[in-house]
N, C-alpha and C positions, 0 to 999 in steps of 0.2 A: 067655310069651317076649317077646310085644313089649314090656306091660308093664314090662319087665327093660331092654331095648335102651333106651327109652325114658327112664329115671331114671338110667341109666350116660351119655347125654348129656349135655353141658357146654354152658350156656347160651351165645351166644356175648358177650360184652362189647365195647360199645363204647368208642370214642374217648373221650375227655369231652370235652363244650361248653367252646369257650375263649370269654371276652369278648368284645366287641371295646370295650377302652379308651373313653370317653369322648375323648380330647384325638385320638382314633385315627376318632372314627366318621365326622366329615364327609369323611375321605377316601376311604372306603366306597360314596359315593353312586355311582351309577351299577351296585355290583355287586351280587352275590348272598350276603345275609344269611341266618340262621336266627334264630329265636327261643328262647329256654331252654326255656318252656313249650308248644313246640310240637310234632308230631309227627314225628317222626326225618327223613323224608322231604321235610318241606316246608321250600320255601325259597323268598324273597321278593327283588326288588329295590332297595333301599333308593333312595328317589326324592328324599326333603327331613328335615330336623330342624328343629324349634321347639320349642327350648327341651329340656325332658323328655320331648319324641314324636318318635318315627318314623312318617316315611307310609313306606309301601310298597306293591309293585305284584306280584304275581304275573307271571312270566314268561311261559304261556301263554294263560291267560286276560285278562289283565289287569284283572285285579282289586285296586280299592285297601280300601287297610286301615291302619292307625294302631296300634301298639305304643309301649310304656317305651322310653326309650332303653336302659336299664338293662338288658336282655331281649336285647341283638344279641348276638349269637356269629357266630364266622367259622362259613365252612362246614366239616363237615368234609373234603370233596372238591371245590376248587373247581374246574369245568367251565368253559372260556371258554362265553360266550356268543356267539349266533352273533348277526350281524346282521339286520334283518328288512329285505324287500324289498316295497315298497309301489308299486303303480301308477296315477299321478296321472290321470284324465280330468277334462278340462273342458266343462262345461256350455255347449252353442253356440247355445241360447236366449238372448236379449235380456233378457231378464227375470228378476231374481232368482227359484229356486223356493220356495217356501215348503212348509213341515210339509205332509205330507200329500199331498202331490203325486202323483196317479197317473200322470204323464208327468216325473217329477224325471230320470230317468233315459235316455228314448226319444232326447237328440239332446248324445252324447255323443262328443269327442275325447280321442281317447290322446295325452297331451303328453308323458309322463315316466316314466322306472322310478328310482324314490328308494333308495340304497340306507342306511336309519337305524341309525347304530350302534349296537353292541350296547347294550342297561342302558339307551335313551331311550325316549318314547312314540312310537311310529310316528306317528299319525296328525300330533299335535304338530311332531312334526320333519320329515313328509313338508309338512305346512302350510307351515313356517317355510321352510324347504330350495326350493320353489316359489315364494316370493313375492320379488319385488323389493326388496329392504331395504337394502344400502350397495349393490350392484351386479346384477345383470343373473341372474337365477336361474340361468339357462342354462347360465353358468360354474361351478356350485358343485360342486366334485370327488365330491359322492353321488351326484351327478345326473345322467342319462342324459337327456337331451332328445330329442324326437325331431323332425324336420326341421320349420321352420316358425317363424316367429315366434309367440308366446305370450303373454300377460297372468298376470299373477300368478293365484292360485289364492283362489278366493271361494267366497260361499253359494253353496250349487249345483253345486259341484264334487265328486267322485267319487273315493276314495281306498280304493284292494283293496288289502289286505295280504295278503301270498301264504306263506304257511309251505309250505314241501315237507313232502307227505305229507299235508297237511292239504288241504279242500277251501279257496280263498280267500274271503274276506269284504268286501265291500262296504260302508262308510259315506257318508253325503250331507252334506258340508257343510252345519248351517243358522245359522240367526240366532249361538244360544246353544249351542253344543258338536255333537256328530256324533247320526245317526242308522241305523244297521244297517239296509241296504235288500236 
């Protein structure tokens, strides 16, 4: 009998993968792509183009990765994306920290709640959004500062991306890119 139930079932069919045009993909970036030959469910964020490649970034882990251009399809459900909320501390050491540092973290101030639009690199944009560049960080409308005057954000500095639901994660600004502390 089950058998029976079983082979009277109709497979379900999907959607089919639509393209995304070429003269159509750079204005993609920022969102959420799929790949033709990829598995139904994954979806990526389309970060840069050179030339015949896509980079892309996975939305929860962030993870990059490089595809054909030729491979982007729209999604077929597309979900906005939420913003991520990142919490800037600065390092109130004198002293840059370096790699390795088992006190990188002991003498820390809370300056900021960054809030990075959806489709960009937190850490990137929480960096960029803290640092002094045409005017005063403090003003930048993602920015939540918190009472006190501030220095831009450097080695040394502290940046928790916070996902709800999720435990938060800690990176340590160093010389050449972040380090998960």
């Amino acid at each position: 009998m089950i058998k029976v139930l079983q082979s009277m079932e109709k497979p379900q069919k999907r959607a089919p993968l639509v393209p995304i045009p070429a003269g159509l993909l750079e204005d993609m970036i920022g969102q959420p792509i799929h790949l033709s030959w990829a598995n139904p469910g994954c979806v990526w964020i389309l970060q840069a183009i050179k030339g015949d490649e896509i980079f892309l970034e996975t939305p929860k882990t962030k993870k990059t990765r490089w595809a054909k251009a030729k491979d982007a399809c729209y999604v077929r459900r597309l979900e906005p994306l939420k913003p991520t909320v990142v919490r800037v501390f600065h390092n109130c050491n004198q002293r840059f920290t370096v790699a390795g540092d088992p006190d990188a973290c002991a003498n820390l101030e809370y300056v900021a709640v960054v809030t990075v639009p959806a489709g960009e690199q937190p850490l990137s944009a929480a960096f960029r959004l803290t640092n002094h560049i045409d005017t005063d960080w403090t003003t930048n409308p993602e920015v939540v500062a918190m009472p006190g005057n501030h220095r831009s954000s450097s080695v040394g500095d502290v940046f928790e991306i916070c996902t709800p639901g999720e435990a938060s994660v800690r990176y340590i600004l160093e010389d050449m890119g972040y380090r998960q502390v």
